[in-house]
C-alpha positions, 0 to 999 in steps of 0.5 A: 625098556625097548630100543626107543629114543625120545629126541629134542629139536632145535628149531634154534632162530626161535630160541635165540630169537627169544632170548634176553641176550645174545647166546654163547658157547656157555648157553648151548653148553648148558643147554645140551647139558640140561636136555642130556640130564632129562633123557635126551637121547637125540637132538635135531638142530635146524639148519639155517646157512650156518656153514656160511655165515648164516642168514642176512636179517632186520637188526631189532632188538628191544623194540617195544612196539612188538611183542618181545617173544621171535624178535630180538634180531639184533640178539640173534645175529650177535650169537651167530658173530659169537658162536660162528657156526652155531651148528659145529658149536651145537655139535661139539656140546651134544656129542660132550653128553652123549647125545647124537645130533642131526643137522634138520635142512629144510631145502626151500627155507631159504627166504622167509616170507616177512617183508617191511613196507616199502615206505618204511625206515625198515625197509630202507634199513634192511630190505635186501630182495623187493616183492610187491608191498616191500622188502625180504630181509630174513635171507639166505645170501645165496638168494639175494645173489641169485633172486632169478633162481626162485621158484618163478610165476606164469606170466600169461596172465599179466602184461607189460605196463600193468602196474600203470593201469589206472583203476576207474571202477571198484566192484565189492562183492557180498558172500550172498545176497542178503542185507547189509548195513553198508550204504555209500555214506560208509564206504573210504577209499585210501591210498599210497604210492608206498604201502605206507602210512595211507591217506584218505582219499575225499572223492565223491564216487558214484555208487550202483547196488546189484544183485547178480549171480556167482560166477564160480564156486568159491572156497575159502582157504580152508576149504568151506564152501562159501559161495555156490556158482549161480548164488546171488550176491550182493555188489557195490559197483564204485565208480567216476575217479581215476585211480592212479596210486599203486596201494588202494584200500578200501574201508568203513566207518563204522565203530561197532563190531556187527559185520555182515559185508564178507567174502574170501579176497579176490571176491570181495575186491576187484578192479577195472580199467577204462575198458571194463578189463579186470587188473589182476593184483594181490591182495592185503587185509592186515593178517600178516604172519610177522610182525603183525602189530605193526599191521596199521595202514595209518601210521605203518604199512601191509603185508600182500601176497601173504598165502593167508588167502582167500581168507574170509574178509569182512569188510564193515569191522572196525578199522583200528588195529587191535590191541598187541594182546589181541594180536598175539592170541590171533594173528601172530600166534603161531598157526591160525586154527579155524576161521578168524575175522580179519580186520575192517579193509582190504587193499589191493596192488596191481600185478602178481610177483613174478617169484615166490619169497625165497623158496629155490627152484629144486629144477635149477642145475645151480640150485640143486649144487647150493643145497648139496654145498649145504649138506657139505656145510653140516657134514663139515660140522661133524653132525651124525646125520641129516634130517629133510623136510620140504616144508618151509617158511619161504614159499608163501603166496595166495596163488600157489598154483601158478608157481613152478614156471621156470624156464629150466622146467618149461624147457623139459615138458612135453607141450601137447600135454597139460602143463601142469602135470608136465611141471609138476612130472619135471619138478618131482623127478627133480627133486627126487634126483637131489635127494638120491644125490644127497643121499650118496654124498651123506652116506660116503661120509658116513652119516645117516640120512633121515627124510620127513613124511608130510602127512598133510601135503604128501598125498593127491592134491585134491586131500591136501588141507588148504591152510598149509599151501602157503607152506609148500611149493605147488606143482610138484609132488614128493615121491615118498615111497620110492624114496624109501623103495630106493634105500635113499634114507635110513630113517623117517619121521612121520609130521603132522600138523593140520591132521589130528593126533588120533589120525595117524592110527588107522583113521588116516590112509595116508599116514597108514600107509606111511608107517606101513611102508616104513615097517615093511622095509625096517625103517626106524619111524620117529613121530614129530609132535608140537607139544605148545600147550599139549595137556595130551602130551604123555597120553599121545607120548604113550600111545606111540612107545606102546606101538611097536611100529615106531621108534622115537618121539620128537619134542617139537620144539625146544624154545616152547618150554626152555628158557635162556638166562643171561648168566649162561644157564637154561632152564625148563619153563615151570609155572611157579617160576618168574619168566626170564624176559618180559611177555605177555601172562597169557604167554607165559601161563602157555608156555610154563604149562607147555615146560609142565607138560614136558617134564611130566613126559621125560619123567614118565620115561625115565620110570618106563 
């Protein structure tokens, strides 16, 4: 058998997150005893602060108004009091079996971009860093020190006072011109000085019906044209009030599900002030990414500026949040596929944040001396190498293309030139420079450096898929080939996530040219695949052992197919087995499939 290494990544918040109990030093024990057994060779552990105490984080546990899987907080943080430094505990077990560790450190993954409404007794509870509509909590102290250090908004677009502008028009907008079933009689307004628990506003509100033509092409998300420049569309101009509530949200009454009313957000609702001036806002439309159940403007709060947008919207669906089930297989699971409906509203708040979640700014000198006090932090942990990956869960917002203004750039360009491409020159070379540094600081110890491919987003911006914005910063590129050029890493992993599996083999120029580059200069290239609910694991397994241009497959990740009980053991999730903690059966029926499909793989290659 070849020099070929199957490896196992620990994306481990989502484990300990899932847990029926907090984790010990007996669990990871078994656990990397459990992964040595099945033929793991190599296990890569996500790095989350755990040199330094880990993330700050919400304290639930047990709450059964949310879906159990991801959310037992309060459990996660008990583990890291247990274990201290989960990363130096993961190591000291997976060195015991003989296995290799990489720490995996995900720079701008410093934030995630879940907020509590403002208005919330979770907010008031463990709200740390404010963005329009409430309040981060999972966090790197680091930032809740340093909030001026995130990656910053263009200003040239808002002005001072803005979130006092009173709204006296509303104006919704149809995707096209065609019937709709909506007349005055249908339409709500609601409102909130909180982002919490809306109240029905009776206004009796004039109402005008145009039909005009598109001003611009309109893109949806994920890049259907949905609108042309010039097409005629349908609006209602809402007007005689004077608004003065930060959060507006407008809705219907109807009870059956046959919409018609739809466009992307920043289409579908605009506002205007008492001299016909558009309010520039953020938008929210109940598909918030965490804790999606608690999506209820009644009786909770939403979440704006989530970087699910410009999502089509329809506004004349029912308005009662769905039932935990639906939710689940919709909003919450995961990565949204394809196009949904979202829920029967869309809310608006004046203004834009000034910076994204959580996502550092890679240009900022004290930035750039964190991340390398990090890679100090796993290096100190005895791991055998570093693995790095730009793309993360803190840099989440509908208008990424206006991020990347901060001073410490700004001061950088050239002002004759198109901004832009100056920042975006200034941000790659910046982030080049950490990488050459960090590279330097894990060599002298001598540890292996090993960088992740993006198949998605390393490539021109106008080929990148636009559901996976809210996962990257804009305005900057990654300089992959000169990374590899420049002998700054020693291996490499090719991810993809938008793109199909069958791409990577020749269909794709971009991932060809990747794993020729890495062929070329004799650089080890591992292949990084989810295996949730992949019947196609093994087949795609063999397609990549078979090509001699990789090295090794990562099974990505380990919380969609193990399981930890309270006694201290772990197991790999079957079909003919009783789940450890209470979920949903379509749940479990996905993730005992997913342990299926695992085993038959390390089964498969232990027979190689």
């Amino acid at each position: 058998m070849r020099d070929f290494v199957i490896e196992a990544l620990v994306d481990f918040p989502d484990d300990a997150l899932s847990a029926p109990c907090p984790l010990t030093r007996v669990h990871i024990d078994n656990f990397m005893k459990l992964l040595a057994q099945n033929g793991i060779k190599r296990v890569i552990w996500g790095y989350y602060g755990d040199g330094h105490g880990g993330f700050l984080m919400p304290g639930i546990e047990n709450d059964p108004s949310i879906l159990y899987d991801m959310n037992q907080y309060g459990y996660y943080a008990k583990t890291i009091e247990i274990l201290e430094n989960p990363l130096r505990v993961a190591t000291e077990a997976a060195h015991k079996y003989g296995m290799e560790i990489y720490a995996y450190f995900k720079p701008y993954e410093t934030g995630v971009s879940g907020d509590f409404p403002e208005g919330s007794m979770q907010a008031r509870l463990w709200g740390r860093l404010y963005r329009i509509g409430g309040y981060l909590s999972w966090i790197d102290p680091f930032v809740v020190k340093n909030p001026h250090l995130r990656i910053k908004r263009r200003t040239d677009d808002v002005w001072n006072g803005i979130e006092n502008e009173v709204i006296i028009t509303i104006k919704l907008t149809k995707k096209d011109d065609s019937p709709t079933r909506i007349k005055k009689e249908n339409l709500e307004i609601w409102t909130s000085n909180l982002n919490y628990k809306y109240r029905k506003n009776e206004i009796d509100f004039t109402f005008q019906e145009i039909i005009e033509p598109s001003k611009k092409d309109v893109y949806d998300v994920y890049g259907n044209l949905i609108t042309r420049k010039n097409q005629p569309v349908r609006s209602f101009i809402l007007s005689n009030f004077a608004l003065k509530d930060k959060y507006i949200l407008v809705t219907t009454n109807f009870q059956s599900t046959d919409a018609d009313f739809a466009h992307v957000w920043d289409c579908l609702f605009t506002a205007f002030n008492d001299k016909g001036k558009e309010i520039p806002g953020v938008y929210a439309t109940g598909t918030a990414i965490w804790f999606p159940e608690w999506e209820n403007f009644r009786n909770y709060g939403l979440c704006f500026d989530t970087g699910r947008g410009p999502e089509l919207t329809y506004l004349d669906l029912p308005n009662h949040p769905q039932d935990n089930q639906v939710i689940m297989e919709g909003a919450k699971k995961f990565h949204l596929k394809g196009q949904s409906k979202a829920q029967g509203f869309i809310a608006f708040s004046r203004g834009r944040n000034l910076y994204l979640p959580g996502g550092l700014c890679e240009t900022e000198p004290d930035v750039q001396k964190f991340w390398l006090s990090c890679i100090q932090e796993m290096i100190d942990a005895e791991v055998d190498g570093i693995e790095f990956r730009v793309e993360n869960h803190s840099c989440h917002t509908d208008t990424p293309q206006d991020y990347g203004f901060n001073d410490v750039v700004l001061e950088k360009i050239d002002p004759h030139n198109d901004i832009l491409s100056e920042i975006s020159k200034v941000r790659t070379q910046a982030y080049s420079e950490f990488l050459k540094k960090a590279s330097t600081l894990i060599h002298s110890h001598g540890k292996k450096v090993r960088v992740n491919l993006n198949v998605d987003w390393f490539r021109h911006h106008s080929q990148r898929p636009g559901r996976r914005k809210l996962a990257f910063p804009a305005n900057i590129d990654f300089e992959w080939e000169t990374w590899i050029e420049q002998h700054i890493m020693d291996q490499a992993v090719l991810r993809i996530f938008a793109k199909p599996f069958s791409e990577i083999f020749g269909q794709d120029p971009v991932a060809s040219r990747m794993i020729e580059k890495c062929y070329q200069h004799k650089i080890p290239l591992t292949v990084n695949r989810y295996v949730w609910n992949n019947d196609a694991l093994a087949d795609e397994f063999v397609k990549i052992y078979e090509n001699e241009k990789f090295s090794g497959f990562i099974l990505y990740e380990t919380w969609s197919f193990i399981e930890f009980e309270k006694n201290g053991n772990c197991r790999i999730s079957l079909p003919e087995m009783t789940p450890v903690v209470n979920m949903p059966e379509e749940l479990w029926k996905a993730k005992s499939n997913t342990g299926k499909n695992v085993s038959k793989l390390l089964n498969y290659f232990k027979a190689l």
